[in-house]
py3Dmol code that shows the C-alpha trace and the ligand (Angstrom):
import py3Dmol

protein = """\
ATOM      1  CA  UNK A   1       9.380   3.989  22.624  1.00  0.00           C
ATOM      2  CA  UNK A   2      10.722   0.213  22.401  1.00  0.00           C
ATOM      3  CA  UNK A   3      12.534  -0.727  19.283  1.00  0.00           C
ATOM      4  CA  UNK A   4      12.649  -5.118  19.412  1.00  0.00           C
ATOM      5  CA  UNK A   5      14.375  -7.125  16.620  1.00  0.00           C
ATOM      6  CA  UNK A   6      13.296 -10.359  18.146  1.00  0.00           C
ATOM      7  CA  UNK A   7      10.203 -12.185  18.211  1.00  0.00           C
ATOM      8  CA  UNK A   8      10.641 -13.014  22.377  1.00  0.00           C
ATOM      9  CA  UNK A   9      10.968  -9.400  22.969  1.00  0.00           C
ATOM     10  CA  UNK A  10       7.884  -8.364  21.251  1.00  0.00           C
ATOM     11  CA  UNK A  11       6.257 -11.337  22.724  1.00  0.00           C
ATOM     12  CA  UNK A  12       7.271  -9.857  26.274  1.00  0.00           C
ATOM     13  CA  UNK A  13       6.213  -6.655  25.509  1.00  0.00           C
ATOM     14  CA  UNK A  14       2.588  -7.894  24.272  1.00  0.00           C
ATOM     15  CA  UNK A  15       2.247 -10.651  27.265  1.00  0.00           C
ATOM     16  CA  UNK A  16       2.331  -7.730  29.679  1.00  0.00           C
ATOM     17  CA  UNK A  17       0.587  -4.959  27.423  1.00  0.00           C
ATOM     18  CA  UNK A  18      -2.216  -7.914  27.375  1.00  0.00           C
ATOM     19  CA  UNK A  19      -2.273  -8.261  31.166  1.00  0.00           C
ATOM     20  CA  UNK A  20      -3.192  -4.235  31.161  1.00  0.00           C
ATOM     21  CA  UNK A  21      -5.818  -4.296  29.194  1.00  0.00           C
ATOM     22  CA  UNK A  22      -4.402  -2.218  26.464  1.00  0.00           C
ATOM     23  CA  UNK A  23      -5.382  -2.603  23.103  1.00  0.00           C
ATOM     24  CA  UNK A  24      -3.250  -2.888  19.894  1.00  0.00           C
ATOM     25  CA  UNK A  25      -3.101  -1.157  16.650  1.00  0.00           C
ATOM     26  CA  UNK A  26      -0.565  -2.220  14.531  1.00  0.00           C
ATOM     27  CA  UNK A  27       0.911  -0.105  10.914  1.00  0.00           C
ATOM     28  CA  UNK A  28       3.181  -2.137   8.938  1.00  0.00           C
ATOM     29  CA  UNK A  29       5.585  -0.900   6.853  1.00  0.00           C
ATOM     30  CA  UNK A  30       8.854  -1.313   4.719  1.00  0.00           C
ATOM     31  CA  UNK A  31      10.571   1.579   6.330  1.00  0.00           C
ATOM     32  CA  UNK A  32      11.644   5.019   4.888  1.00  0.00           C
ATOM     33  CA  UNK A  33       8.485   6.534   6.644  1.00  0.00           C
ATOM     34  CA  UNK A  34       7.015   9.470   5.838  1.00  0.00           C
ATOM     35  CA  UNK A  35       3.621  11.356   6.838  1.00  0.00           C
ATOM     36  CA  UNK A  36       1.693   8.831   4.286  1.00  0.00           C
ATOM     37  CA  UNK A  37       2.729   6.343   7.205  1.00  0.00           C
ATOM     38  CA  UNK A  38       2.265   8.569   9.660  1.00  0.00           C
ATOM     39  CA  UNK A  39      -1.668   9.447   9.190  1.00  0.00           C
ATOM     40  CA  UNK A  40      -1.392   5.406   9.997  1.00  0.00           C
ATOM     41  CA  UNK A  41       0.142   5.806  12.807  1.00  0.00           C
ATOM     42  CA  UNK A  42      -2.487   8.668  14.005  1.00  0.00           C
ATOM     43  CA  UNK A  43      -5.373   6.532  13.247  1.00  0.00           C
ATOM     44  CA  UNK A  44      -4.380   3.956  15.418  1.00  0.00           C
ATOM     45  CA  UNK A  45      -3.116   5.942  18.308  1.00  0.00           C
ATOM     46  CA  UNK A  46      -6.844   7.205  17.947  1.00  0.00           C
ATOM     47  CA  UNK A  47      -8.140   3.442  17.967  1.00  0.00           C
ATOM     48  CA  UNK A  48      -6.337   1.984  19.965  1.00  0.00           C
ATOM     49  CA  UNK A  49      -4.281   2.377  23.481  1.00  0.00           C
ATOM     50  CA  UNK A  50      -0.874   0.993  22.058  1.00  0.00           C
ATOM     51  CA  UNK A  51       0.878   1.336  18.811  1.00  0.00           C
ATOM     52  CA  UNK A  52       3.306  -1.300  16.967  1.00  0.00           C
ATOM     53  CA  UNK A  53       5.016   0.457  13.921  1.00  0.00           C
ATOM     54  CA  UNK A  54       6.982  -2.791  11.779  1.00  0.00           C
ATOM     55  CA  UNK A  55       9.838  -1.967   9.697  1.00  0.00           C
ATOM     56  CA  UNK A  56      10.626  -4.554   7.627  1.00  0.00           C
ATOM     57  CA  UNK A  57      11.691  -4.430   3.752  1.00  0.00           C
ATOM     58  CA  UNK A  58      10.142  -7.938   2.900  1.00  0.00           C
ATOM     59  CA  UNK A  59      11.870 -10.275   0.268  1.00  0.00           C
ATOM     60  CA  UNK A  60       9.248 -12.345  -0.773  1.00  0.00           C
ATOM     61  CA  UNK A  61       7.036  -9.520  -1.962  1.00  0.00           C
ATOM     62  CA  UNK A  62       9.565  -8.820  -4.448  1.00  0.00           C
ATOM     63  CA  UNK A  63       9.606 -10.304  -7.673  1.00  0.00           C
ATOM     64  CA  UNK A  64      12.346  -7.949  -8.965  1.00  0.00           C
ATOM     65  CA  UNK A  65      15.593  -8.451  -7.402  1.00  0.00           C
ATOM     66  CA  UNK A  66      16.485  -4.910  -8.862  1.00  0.00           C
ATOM     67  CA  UNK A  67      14.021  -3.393  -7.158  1.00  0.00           C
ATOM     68  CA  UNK A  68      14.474  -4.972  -3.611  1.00  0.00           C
ATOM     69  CA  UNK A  69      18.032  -4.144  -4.094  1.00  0.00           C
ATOM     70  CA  UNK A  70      17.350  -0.692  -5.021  1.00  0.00           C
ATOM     71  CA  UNK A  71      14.504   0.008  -1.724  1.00  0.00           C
ATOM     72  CA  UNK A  72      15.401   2.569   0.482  1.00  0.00           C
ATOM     73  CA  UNK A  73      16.603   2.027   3.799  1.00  0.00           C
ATOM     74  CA  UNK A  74      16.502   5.078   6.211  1.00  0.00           C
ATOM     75  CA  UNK A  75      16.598   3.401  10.092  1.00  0.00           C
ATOM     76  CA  UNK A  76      17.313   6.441  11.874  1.00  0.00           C
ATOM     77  CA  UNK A  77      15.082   8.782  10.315  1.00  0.00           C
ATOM     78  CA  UNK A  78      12.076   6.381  10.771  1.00  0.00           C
ATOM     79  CA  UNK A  79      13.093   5.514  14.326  1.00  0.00           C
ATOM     80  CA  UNK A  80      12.822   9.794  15.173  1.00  0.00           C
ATOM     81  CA  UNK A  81       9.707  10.337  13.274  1.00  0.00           C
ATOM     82  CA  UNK A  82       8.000   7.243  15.071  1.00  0.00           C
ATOM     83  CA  UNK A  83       9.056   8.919  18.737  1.00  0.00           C
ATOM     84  CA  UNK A  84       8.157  11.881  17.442  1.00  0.00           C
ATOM     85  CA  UNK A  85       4.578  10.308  16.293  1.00  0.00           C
ATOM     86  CA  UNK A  86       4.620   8.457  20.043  1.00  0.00           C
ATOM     87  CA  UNK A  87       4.849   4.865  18.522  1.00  0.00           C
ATOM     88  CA  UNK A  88       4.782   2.905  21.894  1.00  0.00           C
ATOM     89  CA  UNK A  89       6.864  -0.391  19.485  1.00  0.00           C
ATOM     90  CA  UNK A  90       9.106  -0.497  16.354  1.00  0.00           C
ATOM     91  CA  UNK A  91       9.498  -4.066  15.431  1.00  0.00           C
ATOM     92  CA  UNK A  92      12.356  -3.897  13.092  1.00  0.00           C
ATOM     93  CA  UNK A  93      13.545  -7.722  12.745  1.00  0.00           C
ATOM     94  CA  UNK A  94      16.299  -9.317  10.626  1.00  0.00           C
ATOM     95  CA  UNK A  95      15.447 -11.857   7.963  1.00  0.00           C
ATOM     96  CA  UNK A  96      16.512 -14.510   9.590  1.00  0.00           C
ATOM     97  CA  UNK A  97      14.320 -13.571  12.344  1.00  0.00           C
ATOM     98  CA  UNK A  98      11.226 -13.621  10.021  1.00  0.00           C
ATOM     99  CA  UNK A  99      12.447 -16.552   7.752  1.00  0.00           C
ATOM    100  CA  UNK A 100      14.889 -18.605   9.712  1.00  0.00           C
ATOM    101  CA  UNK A 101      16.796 -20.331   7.785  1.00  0.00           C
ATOM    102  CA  UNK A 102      14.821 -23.657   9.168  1.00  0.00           C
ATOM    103  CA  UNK A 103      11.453 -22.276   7.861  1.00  0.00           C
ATOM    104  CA  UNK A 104       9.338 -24.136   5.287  1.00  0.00           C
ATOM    105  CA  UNK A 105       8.194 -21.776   2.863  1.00  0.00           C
ATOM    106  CA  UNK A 106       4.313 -21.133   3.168  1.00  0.00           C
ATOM    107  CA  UNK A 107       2.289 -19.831  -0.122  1.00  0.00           C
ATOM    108  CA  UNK A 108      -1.203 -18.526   0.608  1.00  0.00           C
ATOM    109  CA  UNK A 109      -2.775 -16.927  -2.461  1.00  0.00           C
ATOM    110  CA  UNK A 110      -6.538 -15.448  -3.180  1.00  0.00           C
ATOM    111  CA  UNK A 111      -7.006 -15.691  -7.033  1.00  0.00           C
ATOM    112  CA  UNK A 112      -9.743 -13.610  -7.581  1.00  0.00           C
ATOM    113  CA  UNK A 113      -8.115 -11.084  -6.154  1.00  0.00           C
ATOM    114  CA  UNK A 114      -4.802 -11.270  -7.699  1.00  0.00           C
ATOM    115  CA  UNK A 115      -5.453 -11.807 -11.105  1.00  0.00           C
ATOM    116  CA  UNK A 116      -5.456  -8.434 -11.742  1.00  0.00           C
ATOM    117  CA  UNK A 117      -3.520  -4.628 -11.263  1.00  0.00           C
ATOM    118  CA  UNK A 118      -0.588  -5.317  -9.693  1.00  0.00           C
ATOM    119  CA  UNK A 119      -0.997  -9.314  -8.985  1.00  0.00           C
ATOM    120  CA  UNK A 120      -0.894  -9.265 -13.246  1.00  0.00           C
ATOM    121  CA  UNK A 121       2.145  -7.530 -13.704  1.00  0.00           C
ATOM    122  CA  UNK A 122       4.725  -8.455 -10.346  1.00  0.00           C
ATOM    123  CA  UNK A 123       3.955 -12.258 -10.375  1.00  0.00           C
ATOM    124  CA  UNK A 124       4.245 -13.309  -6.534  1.00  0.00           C
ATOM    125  CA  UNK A 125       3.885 -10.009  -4.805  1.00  0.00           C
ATOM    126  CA  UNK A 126       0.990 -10.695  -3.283  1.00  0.00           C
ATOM    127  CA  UNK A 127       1.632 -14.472  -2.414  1.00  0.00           C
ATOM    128  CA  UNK A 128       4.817 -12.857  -0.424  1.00  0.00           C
ATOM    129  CA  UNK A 129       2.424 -10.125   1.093  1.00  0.00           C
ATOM    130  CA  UNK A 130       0.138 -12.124   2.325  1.00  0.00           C
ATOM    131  CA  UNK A 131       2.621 -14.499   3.845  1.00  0.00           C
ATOM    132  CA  UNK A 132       4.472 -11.670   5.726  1.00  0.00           C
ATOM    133  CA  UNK A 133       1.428  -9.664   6.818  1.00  0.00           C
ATOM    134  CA  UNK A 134      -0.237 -12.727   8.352  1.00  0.00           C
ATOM    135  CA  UNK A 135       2.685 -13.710  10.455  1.00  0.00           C
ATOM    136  CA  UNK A 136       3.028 -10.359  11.551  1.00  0.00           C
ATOM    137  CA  UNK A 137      -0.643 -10.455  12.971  1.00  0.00           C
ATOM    138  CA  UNK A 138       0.146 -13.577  15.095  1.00  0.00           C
ATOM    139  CA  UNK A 139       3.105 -11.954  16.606  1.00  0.00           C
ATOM    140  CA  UNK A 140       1.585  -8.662  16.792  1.00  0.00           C
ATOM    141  CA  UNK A 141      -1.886  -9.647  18.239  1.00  0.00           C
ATOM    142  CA  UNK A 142      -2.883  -6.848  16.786  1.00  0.00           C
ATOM    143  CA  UNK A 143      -6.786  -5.731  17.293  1.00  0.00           C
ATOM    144  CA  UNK A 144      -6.690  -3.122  14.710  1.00  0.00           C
ATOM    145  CA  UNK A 145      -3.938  -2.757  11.467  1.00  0.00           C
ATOM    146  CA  UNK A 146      -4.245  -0.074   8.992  1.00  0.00           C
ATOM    147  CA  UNK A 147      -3.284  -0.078   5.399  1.00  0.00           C
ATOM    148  CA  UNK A 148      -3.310   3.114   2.909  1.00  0.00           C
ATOM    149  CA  UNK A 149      -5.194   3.490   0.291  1.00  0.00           C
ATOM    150  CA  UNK A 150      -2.606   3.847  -2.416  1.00  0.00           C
ATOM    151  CA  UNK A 151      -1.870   0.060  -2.183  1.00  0.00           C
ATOM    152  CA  UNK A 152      -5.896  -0.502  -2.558  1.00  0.00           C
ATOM    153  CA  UNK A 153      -5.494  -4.086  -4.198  1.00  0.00           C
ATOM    154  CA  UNK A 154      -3.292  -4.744  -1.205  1.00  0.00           C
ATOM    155  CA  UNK A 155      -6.007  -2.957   1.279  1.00  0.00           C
ATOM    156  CA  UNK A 156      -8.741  -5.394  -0.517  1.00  0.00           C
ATOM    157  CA  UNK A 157      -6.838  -8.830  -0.310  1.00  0.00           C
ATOM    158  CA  UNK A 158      -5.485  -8.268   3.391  1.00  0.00           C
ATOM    159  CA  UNK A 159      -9.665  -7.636   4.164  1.00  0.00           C
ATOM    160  CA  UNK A 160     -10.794 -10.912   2.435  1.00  0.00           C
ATOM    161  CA  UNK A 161      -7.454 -12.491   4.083  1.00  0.00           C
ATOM    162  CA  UNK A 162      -9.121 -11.643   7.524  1.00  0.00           C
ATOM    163  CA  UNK A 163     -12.674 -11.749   6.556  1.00  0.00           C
ATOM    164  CA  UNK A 164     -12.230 -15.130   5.110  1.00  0.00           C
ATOM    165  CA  UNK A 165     -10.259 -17.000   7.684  1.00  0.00           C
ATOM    166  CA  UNK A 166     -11.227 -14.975  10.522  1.00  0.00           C
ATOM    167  CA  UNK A 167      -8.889 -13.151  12.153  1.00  0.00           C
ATOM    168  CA  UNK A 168      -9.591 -11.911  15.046  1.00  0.00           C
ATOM    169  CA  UNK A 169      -8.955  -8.380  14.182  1.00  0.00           C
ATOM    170  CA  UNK A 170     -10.283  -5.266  11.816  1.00  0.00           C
ATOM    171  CA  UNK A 171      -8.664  -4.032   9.181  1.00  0.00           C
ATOM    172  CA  UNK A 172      -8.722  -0.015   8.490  1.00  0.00           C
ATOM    173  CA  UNK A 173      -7.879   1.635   5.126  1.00  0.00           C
ATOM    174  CA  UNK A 174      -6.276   4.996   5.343  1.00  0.00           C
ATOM    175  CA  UNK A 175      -6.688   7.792   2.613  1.00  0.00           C
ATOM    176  CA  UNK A 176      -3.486   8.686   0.267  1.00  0.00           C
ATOM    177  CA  UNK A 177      -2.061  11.469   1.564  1.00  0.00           C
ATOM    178  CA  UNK A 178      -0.480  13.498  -1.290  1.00  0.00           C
ATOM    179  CA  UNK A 179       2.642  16.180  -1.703  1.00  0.00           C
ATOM    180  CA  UNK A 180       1.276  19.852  -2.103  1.00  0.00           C
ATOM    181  CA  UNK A 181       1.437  18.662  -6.006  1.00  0.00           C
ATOM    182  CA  UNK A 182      -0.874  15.460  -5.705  1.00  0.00           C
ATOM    183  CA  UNK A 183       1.884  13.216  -6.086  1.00  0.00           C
ATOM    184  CA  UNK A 184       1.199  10.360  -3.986  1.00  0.00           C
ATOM    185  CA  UNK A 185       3.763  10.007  -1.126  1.00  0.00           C
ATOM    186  CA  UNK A 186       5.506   7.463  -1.600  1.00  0.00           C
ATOM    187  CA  UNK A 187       9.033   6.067  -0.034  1.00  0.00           C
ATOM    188  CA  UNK A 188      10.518   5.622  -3.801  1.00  0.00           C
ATOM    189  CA  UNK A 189       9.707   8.917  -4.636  1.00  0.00           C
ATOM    190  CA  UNK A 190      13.321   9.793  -3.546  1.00  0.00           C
ATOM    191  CA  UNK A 191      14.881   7.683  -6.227  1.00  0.00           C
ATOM    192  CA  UNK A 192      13.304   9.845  -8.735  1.00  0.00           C
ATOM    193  CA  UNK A 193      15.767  12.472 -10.182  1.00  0.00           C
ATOM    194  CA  UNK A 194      14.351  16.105 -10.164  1.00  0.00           C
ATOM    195  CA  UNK A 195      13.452  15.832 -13.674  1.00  0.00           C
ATOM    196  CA  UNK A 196      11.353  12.810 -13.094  1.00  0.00           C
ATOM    197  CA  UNK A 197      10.203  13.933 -10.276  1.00  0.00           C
ATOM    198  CA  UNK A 198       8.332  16.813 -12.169  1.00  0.00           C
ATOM    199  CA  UNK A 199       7.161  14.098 -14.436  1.00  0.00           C
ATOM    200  CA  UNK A 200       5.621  12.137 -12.071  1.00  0.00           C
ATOM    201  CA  UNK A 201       3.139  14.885 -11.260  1.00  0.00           C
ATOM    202  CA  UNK A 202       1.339  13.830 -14.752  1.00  0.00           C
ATOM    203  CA  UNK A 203      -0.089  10.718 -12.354  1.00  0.00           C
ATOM    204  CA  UNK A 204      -1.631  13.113 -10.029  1.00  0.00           C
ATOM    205  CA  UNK A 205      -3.075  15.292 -13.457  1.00  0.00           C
ATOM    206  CA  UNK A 206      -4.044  12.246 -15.157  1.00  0.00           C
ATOM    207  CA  UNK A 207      -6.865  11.797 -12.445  1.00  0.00           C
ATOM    208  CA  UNK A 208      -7.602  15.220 -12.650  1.00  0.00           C
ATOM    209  CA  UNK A 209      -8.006  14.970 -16.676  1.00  0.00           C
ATOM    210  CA  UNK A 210     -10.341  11.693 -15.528  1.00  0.00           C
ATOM    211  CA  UNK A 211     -13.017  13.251 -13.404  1.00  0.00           C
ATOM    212  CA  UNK A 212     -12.952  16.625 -15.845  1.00  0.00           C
ATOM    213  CA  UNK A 213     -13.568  14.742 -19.036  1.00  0.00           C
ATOM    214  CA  UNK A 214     -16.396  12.438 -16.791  1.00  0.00           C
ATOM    215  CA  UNK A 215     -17.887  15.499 -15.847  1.00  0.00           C
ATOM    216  CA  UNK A 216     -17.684  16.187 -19.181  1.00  0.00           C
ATOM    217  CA  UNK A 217     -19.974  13.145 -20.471  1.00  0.00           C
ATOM    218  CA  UNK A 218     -17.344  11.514 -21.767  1.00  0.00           C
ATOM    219  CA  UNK A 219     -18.833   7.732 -21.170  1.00  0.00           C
ATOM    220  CA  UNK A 220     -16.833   5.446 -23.651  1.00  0.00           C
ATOM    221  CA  UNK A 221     -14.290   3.367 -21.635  1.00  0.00           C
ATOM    222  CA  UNK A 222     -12.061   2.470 -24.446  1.00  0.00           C
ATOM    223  CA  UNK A 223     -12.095   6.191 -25.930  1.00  0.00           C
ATOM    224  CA  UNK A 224     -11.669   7.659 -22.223  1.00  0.00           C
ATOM    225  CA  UNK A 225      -8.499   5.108 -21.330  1.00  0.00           C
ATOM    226  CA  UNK A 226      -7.086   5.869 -24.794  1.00  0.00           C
ATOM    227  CA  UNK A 227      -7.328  10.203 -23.818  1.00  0.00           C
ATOM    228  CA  UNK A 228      -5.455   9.346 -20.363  1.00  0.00           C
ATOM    229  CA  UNK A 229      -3.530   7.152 -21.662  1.00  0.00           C
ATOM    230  CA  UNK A 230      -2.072   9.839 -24.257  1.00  0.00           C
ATOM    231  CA  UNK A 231      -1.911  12.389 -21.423  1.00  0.00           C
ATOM    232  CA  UNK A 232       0.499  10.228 -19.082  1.00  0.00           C
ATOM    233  CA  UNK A 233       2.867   9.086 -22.488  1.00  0.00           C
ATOM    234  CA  UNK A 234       3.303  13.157 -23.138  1.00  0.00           C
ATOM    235  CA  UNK A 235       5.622  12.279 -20.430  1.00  0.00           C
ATOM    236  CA  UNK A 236       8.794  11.478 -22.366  1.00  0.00           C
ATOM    237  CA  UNK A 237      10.646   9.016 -19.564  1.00  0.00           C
ATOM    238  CA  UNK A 238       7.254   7.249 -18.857  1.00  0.00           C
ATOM    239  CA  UNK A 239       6.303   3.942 -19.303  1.00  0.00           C
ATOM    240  CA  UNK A 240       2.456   2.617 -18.224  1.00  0.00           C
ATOM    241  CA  UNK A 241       2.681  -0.531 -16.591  1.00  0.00           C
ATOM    242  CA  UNK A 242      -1.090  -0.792 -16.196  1.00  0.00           C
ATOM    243  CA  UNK A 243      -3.884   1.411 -16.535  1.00  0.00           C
ATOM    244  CA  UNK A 244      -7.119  -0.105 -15.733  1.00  0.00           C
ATOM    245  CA  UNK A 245     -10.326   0.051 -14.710  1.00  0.00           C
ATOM    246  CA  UNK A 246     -12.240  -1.978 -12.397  1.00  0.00           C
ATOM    247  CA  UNK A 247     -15.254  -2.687  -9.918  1.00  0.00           C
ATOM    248  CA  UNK A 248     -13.914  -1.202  -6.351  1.00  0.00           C
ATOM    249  CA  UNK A 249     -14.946  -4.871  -4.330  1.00  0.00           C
ATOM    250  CA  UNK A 250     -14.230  -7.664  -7.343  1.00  0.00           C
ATOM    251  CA  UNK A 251     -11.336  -5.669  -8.952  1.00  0.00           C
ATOM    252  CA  UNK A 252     -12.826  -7.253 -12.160  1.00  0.00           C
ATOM    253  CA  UNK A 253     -12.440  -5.536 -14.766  1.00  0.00           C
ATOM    254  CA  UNK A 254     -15.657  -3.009 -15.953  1.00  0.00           C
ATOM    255  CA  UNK A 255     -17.552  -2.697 -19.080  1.00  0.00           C
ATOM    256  CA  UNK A 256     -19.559   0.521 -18.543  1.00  0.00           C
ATOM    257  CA  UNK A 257     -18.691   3.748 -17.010  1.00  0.00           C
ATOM    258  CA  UNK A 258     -21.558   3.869 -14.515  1.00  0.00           C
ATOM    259  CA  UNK A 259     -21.764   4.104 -10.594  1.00  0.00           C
ATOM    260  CA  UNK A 260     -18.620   4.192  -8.771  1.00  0.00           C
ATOM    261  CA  UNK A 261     -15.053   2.877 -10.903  1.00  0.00           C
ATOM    262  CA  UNK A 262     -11.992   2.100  -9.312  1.00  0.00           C
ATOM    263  CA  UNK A 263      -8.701   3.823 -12.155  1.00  0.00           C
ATOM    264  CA  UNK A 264      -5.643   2.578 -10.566  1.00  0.00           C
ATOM    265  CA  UNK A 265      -2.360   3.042 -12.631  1.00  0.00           C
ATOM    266  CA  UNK A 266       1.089   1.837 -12.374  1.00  0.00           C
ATOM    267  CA  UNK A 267       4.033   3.856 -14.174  1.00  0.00           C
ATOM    268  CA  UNK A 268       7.282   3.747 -15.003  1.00  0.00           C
ATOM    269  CA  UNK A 269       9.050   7.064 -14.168  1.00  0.00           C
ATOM    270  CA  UNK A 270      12.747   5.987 -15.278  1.00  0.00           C
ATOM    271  CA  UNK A 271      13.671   3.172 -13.765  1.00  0.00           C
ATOM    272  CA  UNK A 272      11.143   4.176 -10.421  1.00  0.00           C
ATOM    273  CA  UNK A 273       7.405   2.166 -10.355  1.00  0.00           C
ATOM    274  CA  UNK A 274       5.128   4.637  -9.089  1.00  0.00           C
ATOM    275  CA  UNK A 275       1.026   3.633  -8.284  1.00  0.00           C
ATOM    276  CA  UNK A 276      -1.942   5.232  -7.729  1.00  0.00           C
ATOM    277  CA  UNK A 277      -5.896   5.098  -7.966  1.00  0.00           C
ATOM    278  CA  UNK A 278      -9.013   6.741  -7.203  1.00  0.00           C
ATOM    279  CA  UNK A 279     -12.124   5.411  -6.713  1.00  0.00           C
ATOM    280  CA  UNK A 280     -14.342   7.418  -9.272  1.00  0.00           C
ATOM    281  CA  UNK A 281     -18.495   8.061  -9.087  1.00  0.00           C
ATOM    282  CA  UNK A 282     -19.434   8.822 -12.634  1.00  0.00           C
ATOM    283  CA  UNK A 283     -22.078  11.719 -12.522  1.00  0.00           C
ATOM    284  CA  UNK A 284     -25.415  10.314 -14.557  1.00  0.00           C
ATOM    285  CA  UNK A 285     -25.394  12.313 -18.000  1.00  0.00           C
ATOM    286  CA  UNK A 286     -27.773  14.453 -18.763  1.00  0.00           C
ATOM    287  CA  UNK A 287     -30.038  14.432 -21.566  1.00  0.00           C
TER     288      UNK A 287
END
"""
ligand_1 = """\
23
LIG
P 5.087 0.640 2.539
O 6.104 1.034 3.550
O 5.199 1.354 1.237
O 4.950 -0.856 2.412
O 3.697 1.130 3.128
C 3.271 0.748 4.408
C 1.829 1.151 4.590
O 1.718 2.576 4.445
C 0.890 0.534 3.532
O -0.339 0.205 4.143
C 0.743 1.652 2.546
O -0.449 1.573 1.796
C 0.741 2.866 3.464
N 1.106 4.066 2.708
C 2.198 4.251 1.928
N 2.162 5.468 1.335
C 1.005 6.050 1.739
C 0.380 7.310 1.471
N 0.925 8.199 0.645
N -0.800 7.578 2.074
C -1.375 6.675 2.919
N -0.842 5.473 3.201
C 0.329 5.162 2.625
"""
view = py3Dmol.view(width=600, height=400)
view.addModel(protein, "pdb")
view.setStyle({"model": 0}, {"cartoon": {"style": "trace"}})
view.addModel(ligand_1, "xyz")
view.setStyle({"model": 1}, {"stick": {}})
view.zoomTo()
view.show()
């Protein structure tokens, strides 16, 4: 496995991959992998006949210093798991390698996409993920990239990013792979303390408690919010950032429980943002 910092190297290593034939699937990531990342990482070894794995915690995706400042970092760790997961490349630049101190900052944005979940409540995240994920394609090449599910608003503007200005490669979305517990794996799920870390399972429940009262005919959205709403605030250190929702493709929000409903969430464990969503079919009711 090669581990590059700089952009020549990777270039290099991609010139010659190129002059072999070999394809390229390419999982970025923020670092402190786990096996979430790592079903990314199996996908595109099945895809494709090279694998780049970036590691790079990106500043302009953060609107919260706090938070950025409070990411975990966990090199070494990531670098054995990747071997052990025969990555073929970790790019793991600096910065100043991504943003030299030179560059003119670029904002790309896609409204329709953003005015809403997580683009509502962390003004500029997306503008900053779209910036970084788009430069990393160009210096990847990448034929293939795969994003998880768990980000979903993030799976659905990186597809209109390359569906609209055509990129020339496909973008995959990965299911959320879960602890034995449902909690959805997550690299801050080890700043939770063990107390909120048993809290945190009420996420996982609260989609449970969704599809059983569904089942059950419930079909009021405002009554059906309120229920799950109560469910995740018997947690006493939780906060709901958002609970919404919304049609799977628009990410508008809905008006009817009917057909298939995207309920994404963001909470508040302590000081730790957790997300998490499931795309929904409600069954038709019966008379
Ligand atoms: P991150 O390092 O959190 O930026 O995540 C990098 C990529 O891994 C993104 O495409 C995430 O959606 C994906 N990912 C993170 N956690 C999971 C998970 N539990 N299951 C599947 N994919 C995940």
């Amino acid at each position: 496995m090669r581990v590059v910092s700089e952009i020549s190297e990777l270039k290099k290593t991609i010139s010659d991959w190129r002059q072999n034939k070999e394809t390229i699937g390419f999982c970025p990531t923020m670092g402190t992998l786990h096996e979430g990342h790592m079903d990314l990482v199996r996908q595109s070894k099945n895809k494709a006949t090279k694998t780049i794995v970036s590691i790079f915690i990106n500043p302009t995706q953060f609107n919260d210093p706090k938070d950025f400042a409070a990411y975990p970092k966990n090199t070494e760790q990531d670098l054995r798991l990747c071997e052990e997961n025969a990555v073929d490349l970790v790019f793991l630049p600096t910065v100043e390698v991504m943003y030299p101190p030179t560059n003119t900052p670029i904002q790309m944005t896609i409204p329709y996409l953003q005015n809403t979940l997580c683009g509502k409540t962390r003004p500029g995240h997306f503008e900053g993920v779209l910036q970084v994920v788009s430069k990393l394609f160009h210096l990847t090449e990448a034929d293939f990239s795969f994003f998880g599910l768990k980000d979903y608003q993030q799976f659905r503007i990186i597809s209109a990013l390359v569906t609209e200005l055509n990129f020339p490669l496909q973008i995959i979305g990965v299911p959320t792979k879960r602890e034995s517990d449902g909690l959805a794996m997550s690299s801050r799920n080890l700043r939770l303390s063990q107390k909120d870390r048993e809290t945190a399972t009420l996420v996982p429940r609260m989609f449970q408690l969704a599809k059983k009262t569904l089942a059950g005919g419930e079909r009021n959205l405002n009554v059906w919010k309120e229920i799950l709403t109560d469910f995740l605030l018997t947690g006493s250190n939780v906060k709901i950032d958002y609970l919404e929702v919304v049609d799977p493709m628009s990410l508008q929000p809905i008006t009817t429980l009917q057909g298939e409903v995207l309920l994404a969430t963001a909470v508040f464990v302590g000081e730790v943002r957790l997300i998490d969503n499931e795309i929904l079919v409600c069954p038709p009711v019966s008379k």
